[in-house]
Structure formats: structure tokens, C-alpha cells
C-alpha positions in Angstrom: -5.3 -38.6 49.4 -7.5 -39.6 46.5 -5.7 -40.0 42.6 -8.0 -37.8 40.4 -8.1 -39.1 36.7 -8.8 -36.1 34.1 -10.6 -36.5 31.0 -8.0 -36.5 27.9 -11.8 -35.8 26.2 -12.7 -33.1 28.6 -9.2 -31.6 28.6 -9.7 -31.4 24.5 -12.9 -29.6 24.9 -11.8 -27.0 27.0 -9.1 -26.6 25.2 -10.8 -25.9 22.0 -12.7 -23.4 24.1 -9.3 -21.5 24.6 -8.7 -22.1 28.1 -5.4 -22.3 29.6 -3.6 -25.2 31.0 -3.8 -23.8 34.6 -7.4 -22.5 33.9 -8.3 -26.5 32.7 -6.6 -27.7 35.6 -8.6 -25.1 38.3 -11.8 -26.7 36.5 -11.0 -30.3 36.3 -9.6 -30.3 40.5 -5.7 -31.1 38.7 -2.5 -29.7 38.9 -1.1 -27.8 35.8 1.3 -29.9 35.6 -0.9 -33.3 34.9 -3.0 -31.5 32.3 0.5 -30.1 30.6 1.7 -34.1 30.6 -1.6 -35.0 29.3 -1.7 -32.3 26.4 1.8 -33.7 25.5 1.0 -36.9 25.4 -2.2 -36.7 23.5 -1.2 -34.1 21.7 -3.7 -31.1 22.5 -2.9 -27.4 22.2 -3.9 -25.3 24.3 -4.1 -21.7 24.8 -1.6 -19.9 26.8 -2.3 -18.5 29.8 -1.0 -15.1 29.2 -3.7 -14.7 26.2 -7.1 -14.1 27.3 -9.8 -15.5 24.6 -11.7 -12.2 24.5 -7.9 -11.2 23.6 -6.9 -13.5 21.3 -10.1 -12.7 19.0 -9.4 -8.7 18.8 -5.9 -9.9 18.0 -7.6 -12.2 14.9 -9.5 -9.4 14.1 -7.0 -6.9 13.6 -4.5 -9.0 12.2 -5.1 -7.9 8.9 -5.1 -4.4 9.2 -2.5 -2.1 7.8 -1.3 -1.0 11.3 2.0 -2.2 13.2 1.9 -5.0 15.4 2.1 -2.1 19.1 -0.5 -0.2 17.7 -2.9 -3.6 17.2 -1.7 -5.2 20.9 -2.7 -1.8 22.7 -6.2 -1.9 20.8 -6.3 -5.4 22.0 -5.8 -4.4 25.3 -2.2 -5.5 25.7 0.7 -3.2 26.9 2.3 -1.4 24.4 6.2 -3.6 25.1 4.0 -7.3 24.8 2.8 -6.9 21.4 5.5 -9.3 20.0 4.9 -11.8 22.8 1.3 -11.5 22.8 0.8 -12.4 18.8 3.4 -15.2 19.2 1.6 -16.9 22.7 -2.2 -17.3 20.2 -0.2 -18.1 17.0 -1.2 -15.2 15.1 0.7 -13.7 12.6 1.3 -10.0 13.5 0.1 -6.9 11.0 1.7 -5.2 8.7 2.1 -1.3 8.7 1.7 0.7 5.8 4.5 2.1 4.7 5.2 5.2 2.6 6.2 3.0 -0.9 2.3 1.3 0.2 0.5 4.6 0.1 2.6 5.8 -3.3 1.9 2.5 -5.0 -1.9 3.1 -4.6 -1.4 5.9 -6.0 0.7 4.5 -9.1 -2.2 1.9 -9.6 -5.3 4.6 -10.1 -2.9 6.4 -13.0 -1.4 9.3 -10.6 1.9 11.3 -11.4 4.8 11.1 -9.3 4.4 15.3 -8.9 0.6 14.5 -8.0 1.5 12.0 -5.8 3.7 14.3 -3.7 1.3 17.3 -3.7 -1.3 14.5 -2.1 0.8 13.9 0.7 2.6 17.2 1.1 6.0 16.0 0.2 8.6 16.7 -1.8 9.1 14.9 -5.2 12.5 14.0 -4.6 11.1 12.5 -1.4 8.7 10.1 -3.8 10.6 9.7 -6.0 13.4 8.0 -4.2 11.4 6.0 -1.7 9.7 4.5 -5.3 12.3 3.7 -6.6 14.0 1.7 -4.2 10.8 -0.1 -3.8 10.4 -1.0 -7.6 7.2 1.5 -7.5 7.0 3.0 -11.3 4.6 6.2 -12.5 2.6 6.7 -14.8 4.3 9.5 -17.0 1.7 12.3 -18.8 3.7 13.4 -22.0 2.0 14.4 -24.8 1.8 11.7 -27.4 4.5 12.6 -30.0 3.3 13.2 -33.6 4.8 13.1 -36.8 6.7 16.3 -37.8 4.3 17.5 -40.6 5.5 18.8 -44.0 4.2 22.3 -44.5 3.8 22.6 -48.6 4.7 26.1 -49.8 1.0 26.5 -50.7 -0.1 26.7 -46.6 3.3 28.3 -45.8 2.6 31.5 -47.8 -1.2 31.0 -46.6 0.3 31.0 -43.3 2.3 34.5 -43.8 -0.4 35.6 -45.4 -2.6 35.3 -42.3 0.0 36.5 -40.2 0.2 39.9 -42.8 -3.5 39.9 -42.5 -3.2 40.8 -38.5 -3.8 36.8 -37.4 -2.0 35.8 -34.0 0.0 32.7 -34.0 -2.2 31.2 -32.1 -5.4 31.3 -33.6 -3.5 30.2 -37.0 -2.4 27.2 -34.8 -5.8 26.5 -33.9 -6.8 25.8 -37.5 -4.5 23.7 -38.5 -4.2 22.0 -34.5 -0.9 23.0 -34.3 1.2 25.1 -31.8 2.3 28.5 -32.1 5.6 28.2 -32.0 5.5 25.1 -35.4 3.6 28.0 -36.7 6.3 30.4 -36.5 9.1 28.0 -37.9 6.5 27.4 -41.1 6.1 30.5 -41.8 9.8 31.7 -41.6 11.4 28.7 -42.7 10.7 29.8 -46.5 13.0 33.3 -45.2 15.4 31.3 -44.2 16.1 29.7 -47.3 16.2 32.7 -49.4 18.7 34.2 -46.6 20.6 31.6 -47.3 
């Protein structure tokens, strides 16, 4: 029987090409076995034989997509219990889903509430709210910014009563002076209370 020598060189190429072992050694007339010694030996990786190129690109491609690792293998043609085996045979890391905390923290980042966040996604804010913060996700909070108490003089508080004599609501009289109704109210009554007093 005739000794046939393969190509470390040749062996490399196909390699590169993403052939398997097996597949090398169908091409080169070899065992599987001599072009596994050789690879060891001279230190070429190959493909395995479970992963398919075609494969193995689709798996590249959709490796950084925010879907789970099952969901990627089945679009790469794998079945749906090899998608563990079939990232770890071409050396590709594996997606990672989106989760929940993912979805609120976009939300967090373009200035949404933590109650618009769960109307958007139809859950309740307890819901949100918990998930966050076990994730270290933080709101946005929408308070109105606090002003200084303002000091009515007795000049605008009769003004005030006298407005409110004169048929004014209290909140038109607010509008003037870009207050609320109810500050309204306590100026022009707190002069009563005193004299109550």
C-alpha cells in the first residue's frame, strides 16, 4: 500500500477555508486521524465538523443581536437543544437577550418617568419599579422645581382681598402674580388670622 504525505501547507489552507478535519482528510486521500496529528503538531485549527461554514457565518452575524443564544441557533439553522454546543464548536461567543431592566434602562436614558415607562409596556409600576431597582436602573423624577416661599406685603394682600371682593376667582388672581390658587387663598386670609388671634 502506498504512504501518502499531506501538505502541513495545504492542510493550513483548507483549514483557513473552514473545513473540517474529516472534510480535509476526504480531499487530501488521508485519514482523519493523520490530519488531526498534523494540526496538533503544527498547530492549525480547524473547524469542527459539526459546524457548517455557511453556519458558522449566520452564527457571526447574529452574535451581536439582543436575542438568546436558542433563538439565534434555530435562525442559524441549528436545532433548538444545540445552540450551546453549536456557538462553543466555531468559538463564538453566544448573544445576549434583552432583558426587562434592558428595555427600562432605555427608557431611563431618553428622560422617561418610571409611571411612563410602565404605561409603555403595559405593566404595572410596582413591576418597574422593582426590576430597576435591583438592577441599579434610576428615573428621571418630574417635580416641579421648588421656589422660594414668597413674602406677601400687606400692600398686595389687601389688593388680593380686594380682588377677591371685587368677584375675581382665585385663579385668575394666581395667574397675575404666577402663583397657585391655593398660596392665594393663605395670602389673603392670613391677615384674618392674625386678627382672630
Amino acid at each position: 500500500m502506498r504512504h501518502i504525505k499531506a501538505d502541513p501547507q495545504r492542510i493550513r489552507a483548507l483549514a483557513a477555508a473552514g473545513y473540517s478535519q474529516s472534510t480535509i482528510g476526504l480531499m487530501l486521500g488521508v485519514s482523519r486521524e493523520r490530519i488531526r496529528q498534523i494540526c496538533n503538531r503544527d498547530g492549525i485549527k480547524t473547524l469542527s465538523g459539526l459546524v457548517d461554514w455557511d453556519r458558522r457565518e449566520k452564527l457571526c452575524a447574529l452574535a451581536d443581536q439582543k436575542i438568546t443564544a436558542r433563538e439565534a441557533a434555530i435562525r442559524a439553522g441549528y436545532a433548538p437543544g444545540s445552540a450551546t454546543n453549536a456557538f462553543r464548536a466555531a468559538g463564538i461567543a453566544p448573544p445576549k437577550a434583552e432583558t426587562w431592566p434592558d428595555r427600562y434602562l432605555e427608557c431611563a436614558e431618553v428622560g422617561m418617568t418610571l409611571s411612563e415607562t410602565a404605561r409603555h409596556f403595559g405593566h404595572s409600576v410596582q413591576r418597574v419599579w422593582t426590576e430597576c431597582h435591583r438592577a441599579g436602573v434610576t428615573f428621571a423624577a418630574r417635580h416641579r422645581v421648588k421656589s422660594d416661599r414668597r413674602k406677601w406685603t400687606e400692600a398686595e394682600r389687601a389688593e388680593i382681598r380686594a380682588r377677591i371682593a371685587a368677584g375675581e376667582t382665585l385663579k385668575e388672581i394666581g395667574a397675575s402674580y404666577g402663583k397657585a390658587p391655593g398660596a392665594i387663598w393663605l395670602a389673603a386670609n392670613y391677615r384674618a388670622k392674625e386678627i382672630a388671634a
